[in-house]
Backbone bond lengths (Angstrom), bond angles and torsions (degrees), N, CA, C in turn:
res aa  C-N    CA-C-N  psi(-1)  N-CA   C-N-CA  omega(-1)  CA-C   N-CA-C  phi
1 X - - - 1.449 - - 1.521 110.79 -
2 X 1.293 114.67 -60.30 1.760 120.23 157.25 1.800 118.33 -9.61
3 X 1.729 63.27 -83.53 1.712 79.35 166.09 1.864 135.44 -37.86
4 X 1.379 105.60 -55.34 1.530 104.58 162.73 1.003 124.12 -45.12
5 X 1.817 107.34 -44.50 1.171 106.14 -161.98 1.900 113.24 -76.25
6 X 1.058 108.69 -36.74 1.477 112.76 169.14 1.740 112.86 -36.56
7 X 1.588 87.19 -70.10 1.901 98.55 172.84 1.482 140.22 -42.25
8 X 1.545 90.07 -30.21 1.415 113.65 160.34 1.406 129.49 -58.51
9 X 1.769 99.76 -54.73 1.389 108.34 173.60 1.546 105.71 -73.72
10 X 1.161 144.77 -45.42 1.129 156.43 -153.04 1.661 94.50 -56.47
11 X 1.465 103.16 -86.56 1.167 118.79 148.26 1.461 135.94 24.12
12 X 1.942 99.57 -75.41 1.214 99.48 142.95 1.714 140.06 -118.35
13 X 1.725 102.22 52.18 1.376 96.98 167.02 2.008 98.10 80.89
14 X 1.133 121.61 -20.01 1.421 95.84 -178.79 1.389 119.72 -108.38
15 X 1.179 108.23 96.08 1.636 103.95 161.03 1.542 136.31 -134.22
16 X 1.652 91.53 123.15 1.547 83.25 -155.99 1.733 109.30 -86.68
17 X 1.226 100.63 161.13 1.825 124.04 -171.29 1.681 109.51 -107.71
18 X 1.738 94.32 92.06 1.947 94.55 173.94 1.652 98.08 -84.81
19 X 1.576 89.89 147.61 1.748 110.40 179.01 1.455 99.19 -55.88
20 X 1.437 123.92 172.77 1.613 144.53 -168.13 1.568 86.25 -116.97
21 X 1.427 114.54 57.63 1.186 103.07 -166.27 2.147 104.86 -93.70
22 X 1.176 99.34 24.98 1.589 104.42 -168.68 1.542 99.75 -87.90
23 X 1.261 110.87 0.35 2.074 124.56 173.75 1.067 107.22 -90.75
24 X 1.638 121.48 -21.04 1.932 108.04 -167.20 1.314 81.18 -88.84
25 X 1.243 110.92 130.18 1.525 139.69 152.56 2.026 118.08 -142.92
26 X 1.370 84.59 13.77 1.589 82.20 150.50 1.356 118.02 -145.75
27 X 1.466 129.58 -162.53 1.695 161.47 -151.94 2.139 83.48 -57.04
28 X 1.049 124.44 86.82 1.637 119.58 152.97 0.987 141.04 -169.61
29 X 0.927 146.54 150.65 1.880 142.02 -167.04 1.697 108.31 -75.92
30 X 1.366 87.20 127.23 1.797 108.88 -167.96 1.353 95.75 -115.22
31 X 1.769 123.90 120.69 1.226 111.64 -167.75 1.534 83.37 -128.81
32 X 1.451 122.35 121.72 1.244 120.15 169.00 1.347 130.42 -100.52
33 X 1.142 127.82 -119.77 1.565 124.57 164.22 1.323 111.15 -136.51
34 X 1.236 143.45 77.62 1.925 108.46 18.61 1.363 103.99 -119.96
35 X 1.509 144.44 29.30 1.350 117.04 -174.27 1.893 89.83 -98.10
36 X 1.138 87.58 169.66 1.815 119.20 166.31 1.129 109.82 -118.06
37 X 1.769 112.52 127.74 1.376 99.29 -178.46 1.831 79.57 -137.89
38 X 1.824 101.66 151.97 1.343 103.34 176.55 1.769 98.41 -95.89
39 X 0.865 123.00 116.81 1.325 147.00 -175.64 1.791 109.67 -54.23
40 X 1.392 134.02 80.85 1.460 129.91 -144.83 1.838 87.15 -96.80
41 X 1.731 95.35 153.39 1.498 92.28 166.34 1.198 124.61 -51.91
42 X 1.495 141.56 153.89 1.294 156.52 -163.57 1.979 122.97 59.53
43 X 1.548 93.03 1.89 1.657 107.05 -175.65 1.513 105.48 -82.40
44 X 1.384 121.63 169.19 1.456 115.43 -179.07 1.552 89.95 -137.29
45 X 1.364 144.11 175.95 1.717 154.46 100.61 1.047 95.83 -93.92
46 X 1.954 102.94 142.87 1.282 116.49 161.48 2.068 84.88 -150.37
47 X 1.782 87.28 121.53 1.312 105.37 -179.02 2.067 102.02 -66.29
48 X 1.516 83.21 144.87 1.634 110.48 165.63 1.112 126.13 -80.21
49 X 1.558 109.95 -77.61 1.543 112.89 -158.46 1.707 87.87 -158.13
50 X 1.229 126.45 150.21 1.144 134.55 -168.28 1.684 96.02 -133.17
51 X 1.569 104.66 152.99 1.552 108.15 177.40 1.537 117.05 -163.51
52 X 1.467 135.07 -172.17 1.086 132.04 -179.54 1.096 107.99 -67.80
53 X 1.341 130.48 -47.39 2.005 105.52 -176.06 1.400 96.11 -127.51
54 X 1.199 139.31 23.22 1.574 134.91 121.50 1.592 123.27 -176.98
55 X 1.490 116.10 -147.37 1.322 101.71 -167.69 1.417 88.08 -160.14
56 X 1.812 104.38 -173.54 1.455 123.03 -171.82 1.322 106.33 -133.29
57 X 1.334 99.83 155.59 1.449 125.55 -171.43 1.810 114.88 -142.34
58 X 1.769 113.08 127.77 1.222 104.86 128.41 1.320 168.73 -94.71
59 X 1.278 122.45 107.17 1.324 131.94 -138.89 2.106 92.42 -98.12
60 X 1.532 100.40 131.01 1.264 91.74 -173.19 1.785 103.24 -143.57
61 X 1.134 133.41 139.22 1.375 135.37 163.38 1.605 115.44 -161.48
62 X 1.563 99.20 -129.58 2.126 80.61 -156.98 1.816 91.89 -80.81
63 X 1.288 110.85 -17.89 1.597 116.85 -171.19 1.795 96.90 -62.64
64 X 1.650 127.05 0.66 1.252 102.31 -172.94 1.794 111.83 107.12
65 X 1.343 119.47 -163.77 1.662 115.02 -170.57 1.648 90.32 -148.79
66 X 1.865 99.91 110.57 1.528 102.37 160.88 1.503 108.78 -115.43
67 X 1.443 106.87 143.58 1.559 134.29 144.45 1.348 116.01 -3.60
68 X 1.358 173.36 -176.16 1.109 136.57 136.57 1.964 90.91 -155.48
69 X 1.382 129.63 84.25 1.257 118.04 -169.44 1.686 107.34 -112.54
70 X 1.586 100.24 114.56 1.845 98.77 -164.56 1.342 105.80 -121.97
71 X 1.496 110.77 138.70 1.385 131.85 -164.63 1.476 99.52 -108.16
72 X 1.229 120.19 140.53 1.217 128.39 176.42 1.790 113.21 -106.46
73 X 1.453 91.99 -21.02 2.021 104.20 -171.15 1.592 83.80 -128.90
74 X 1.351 126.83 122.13 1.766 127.25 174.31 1.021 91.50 -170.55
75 X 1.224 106.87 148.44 1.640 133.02 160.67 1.303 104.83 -68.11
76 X 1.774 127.65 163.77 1.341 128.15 156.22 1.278 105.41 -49.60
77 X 1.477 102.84 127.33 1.604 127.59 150.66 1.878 126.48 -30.47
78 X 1.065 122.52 100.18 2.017 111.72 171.34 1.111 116.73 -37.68
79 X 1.190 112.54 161.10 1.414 100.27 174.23 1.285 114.45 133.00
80 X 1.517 143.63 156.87 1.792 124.86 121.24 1.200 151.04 2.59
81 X 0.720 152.80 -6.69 1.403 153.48 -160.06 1.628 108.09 0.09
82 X 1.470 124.29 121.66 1.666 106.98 -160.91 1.715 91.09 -125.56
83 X 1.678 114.77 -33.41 1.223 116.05 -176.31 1.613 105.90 -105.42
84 X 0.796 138.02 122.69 1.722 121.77 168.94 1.474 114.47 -97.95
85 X 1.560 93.32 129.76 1.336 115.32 -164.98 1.760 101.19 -48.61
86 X 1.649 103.19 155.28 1.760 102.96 -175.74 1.672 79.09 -157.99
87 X 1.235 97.09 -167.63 1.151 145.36 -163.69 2.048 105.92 -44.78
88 X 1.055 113.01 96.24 1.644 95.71 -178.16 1.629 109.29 67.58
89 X 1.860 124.95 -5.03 1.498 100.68 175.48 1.762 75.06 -142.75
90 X 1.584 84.12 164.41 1.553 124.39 -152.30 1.724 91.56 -97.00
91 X 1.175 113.50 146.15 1.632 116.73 176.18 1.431 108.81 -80.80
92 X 1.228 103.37 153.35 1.730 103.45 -179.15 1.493 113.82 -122.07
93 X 1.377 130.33 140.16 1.142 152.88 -169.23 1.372 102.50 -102.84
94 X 1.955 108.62 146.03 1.372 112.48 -165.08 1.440 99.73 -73.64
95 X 1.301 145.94 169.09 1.290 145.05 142.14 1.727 109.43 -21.84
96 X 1.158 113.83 142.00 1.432 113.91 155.27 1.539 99.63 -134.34
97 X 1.591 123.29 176.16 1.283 136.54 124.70 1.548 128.90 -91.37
98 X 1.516 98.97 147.59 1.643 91.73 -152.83 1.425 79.96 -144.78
99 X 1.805 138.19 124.13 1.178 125.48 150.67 1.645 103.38 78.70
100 X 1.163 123.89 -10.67 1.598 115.50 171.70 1.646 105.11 103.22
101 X 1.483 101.97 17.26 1.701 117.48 165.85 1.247 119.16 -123.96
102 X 1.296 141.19 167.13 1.345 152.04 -173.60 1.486 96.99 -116.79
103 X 1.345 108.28 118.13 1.116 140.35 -165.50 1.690 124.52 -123.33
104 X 1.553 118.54 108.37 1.607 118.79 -166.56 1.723 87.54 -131.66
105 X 1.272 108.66 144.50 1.199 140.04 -177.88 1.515 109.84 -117.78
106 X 1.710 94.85 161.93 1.568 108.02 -178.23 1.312 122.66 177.33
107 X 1.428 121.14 104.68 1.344 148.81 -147.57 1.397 103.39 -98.62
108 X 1.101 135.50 165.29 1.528 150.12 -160.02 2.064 96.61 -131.76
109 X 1.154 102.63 -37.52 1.635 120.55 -176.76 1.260 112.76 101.61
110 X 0.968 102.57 17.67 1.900 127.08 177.57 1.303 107.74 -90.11
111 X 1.920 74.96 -135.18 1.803 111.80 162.49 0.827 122.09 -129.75
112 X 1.448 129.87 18.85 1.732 139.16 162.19 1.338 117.80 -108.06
113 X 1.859 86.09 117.08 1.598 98.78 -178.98 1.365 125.35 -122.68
114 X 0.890 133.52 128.10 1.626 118.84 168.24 1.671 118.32 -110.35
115 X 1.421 109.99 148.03 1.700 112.88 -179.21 1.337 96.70 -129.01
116 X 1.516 103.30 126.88 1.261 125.03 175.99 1.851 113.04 -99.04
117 X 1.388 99.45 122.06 1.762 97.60 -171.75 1.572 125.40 -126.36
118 X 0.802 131.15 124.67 1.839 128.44 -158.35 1.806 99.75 -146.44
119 X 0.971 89.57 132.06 2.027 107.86 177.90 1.589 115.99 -60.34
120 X 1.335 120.62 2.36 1.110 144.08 -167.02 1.949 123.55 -136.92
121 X 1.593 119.36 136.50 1.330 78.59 -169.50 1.912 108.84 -76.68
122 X 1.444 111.88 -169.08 1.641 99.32 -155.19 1.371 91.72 -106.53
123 X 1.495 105.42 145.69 1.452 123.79 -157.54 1.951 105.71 -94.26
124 X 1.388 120.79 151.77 1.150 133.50 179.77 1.764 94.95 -28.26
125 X 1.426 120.82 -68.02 1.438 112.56 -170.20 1.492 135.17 -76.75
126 X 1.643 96.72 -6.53 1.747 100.56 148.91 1.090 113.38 -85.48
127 X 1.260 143.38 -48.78 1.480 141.70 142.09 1.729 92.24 21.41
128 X 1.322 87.50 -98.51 1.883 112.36 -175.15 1.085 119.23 -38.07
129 X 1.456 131.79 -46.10 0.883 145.67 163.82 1.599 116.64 -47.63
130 X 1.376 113.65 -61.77 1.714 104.52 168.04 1.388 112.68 -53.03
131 X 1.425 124.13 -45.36 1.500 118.69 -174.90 1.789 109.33 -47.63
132 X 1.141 137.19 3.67 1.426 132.96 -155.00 1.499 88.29 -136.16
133 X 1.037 118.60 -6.24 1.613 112.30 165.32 1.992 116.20 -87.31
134 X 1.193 95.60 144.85 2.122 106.54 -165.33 1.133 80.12 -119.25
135 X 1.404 119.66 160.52 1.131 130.04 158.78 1.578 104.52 -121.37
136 X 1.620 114.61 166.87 1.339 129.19 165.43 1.060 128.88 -118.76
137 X 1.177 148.10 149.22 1.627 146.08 -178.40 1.713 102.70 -82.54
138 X 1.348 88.43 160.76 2.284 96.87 170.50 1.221 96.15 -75.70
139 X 1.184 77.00 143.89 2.023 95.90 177.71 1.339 100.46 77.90
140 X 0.839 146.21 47.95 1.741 143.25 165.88 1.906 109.37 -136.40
141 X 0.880 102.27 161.58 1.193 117.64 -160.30 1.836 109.33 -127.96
142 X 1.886 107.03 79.73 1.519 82.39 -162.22 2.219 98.63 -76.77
143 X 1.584 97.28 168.95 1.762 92.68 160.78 1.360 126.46 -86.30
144 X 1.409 105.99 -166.12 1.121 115.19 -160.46 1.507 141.04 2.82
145 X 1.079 118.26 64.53 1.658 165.33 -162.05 1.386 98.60 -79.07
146 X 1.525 146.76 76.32 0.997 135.40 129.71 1.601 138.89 -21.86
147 X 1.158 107.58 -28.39 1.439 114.23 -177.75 1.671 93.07 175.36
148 X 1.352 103.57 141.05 1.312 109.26 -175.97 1.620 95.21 -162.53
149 X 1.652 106.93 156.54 1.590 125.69 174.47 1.935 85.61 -81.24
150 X 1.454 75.16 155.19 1.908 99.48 -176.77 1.726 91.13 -148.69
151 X 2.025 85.64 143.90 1.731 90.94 160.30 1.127 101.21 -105.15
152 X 1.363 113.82 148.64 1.801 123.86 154.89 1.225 106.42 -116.16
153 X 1.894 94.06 136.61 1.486 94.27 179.75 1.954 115.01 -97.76
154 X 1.518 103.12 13.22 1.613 111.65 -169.89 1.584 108.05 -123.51
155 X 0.753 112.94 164.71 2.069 111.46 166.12 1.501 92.15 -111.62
156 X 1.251 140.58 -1.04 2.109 122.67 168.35 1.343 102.82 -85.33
157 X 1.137 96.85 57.56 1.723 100.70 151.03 1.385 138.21 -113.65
């Protein structure tokens, strides 16, 4: 099954490349698909699953361990709308439960989204913690990128 599935993608040219990001465990900018997160002492990323218009991450430090699944191409998020997106920050969505998880959203006012998800509902310092996440649009290029998810559209690399 593996196997197909490789051949499949191969096949046609798409396979995407998540960062080795399960090493940042210190002070740096983690740019995924699409959030930005500044990477604080005692925090970790360790990439999930990578895809055509984005991927997932667990993002973990003293605030606890969230879900972290970011869209680079998305429609607006359901939901509330509680923060509205502005200037350099991403809009925020009320809490939901979704599937038997606690579920917070966060829009760019685009097409960059990220959903943050935890088995628990999310506490004052994940709260905070999402507020420090930016998002980026597809096709953009954020800076100073310590480590970041990338698509490739070839395997000659």
């Amino acid at each position: 099954m593996r196997r197909a599935c490789f051949v499949i993608l191969f096949s046609l040219g798409v396979i995407t490349s998540p960062a080795t990001a399960s090493e940042l465990e210190r002070p740096a900018r983690f740019c995924g698909y699409s959030p930005i997160i500044d990477v604080r002492p005692g925090e970790k990323i360790t990439t999930l699953q990578g895809g055509i218009h984005g991927g997932s991450f667990r993002w973990d430090g003293d605030f606890g361990s969230i879900v972290v699944r970011g869209i680079g191409w998305a429609s607006r998020p359901n939901g509330r709308l509680v923060m509205q997106p502005a200037e350099g920050r991403p809009g925020q969505f009320a809490q939901q439960r979704k599937d038997g998880k606690y579920v917070i959203a966060i829009w760019n006012g685009r097409q960059g989204t990220a959903y943050f998800e935890s088995s628990t509902r999310f506490t004052v310092e994940q709260r905070a913690a999402i507020e420090r996440v930016r998002l980026f649009q597809e096709g953009e290029e954020p800076s100073d990128c310590d480590l970041r998810t990338v698509f490739v559209w070839s395997t000659d690399q």
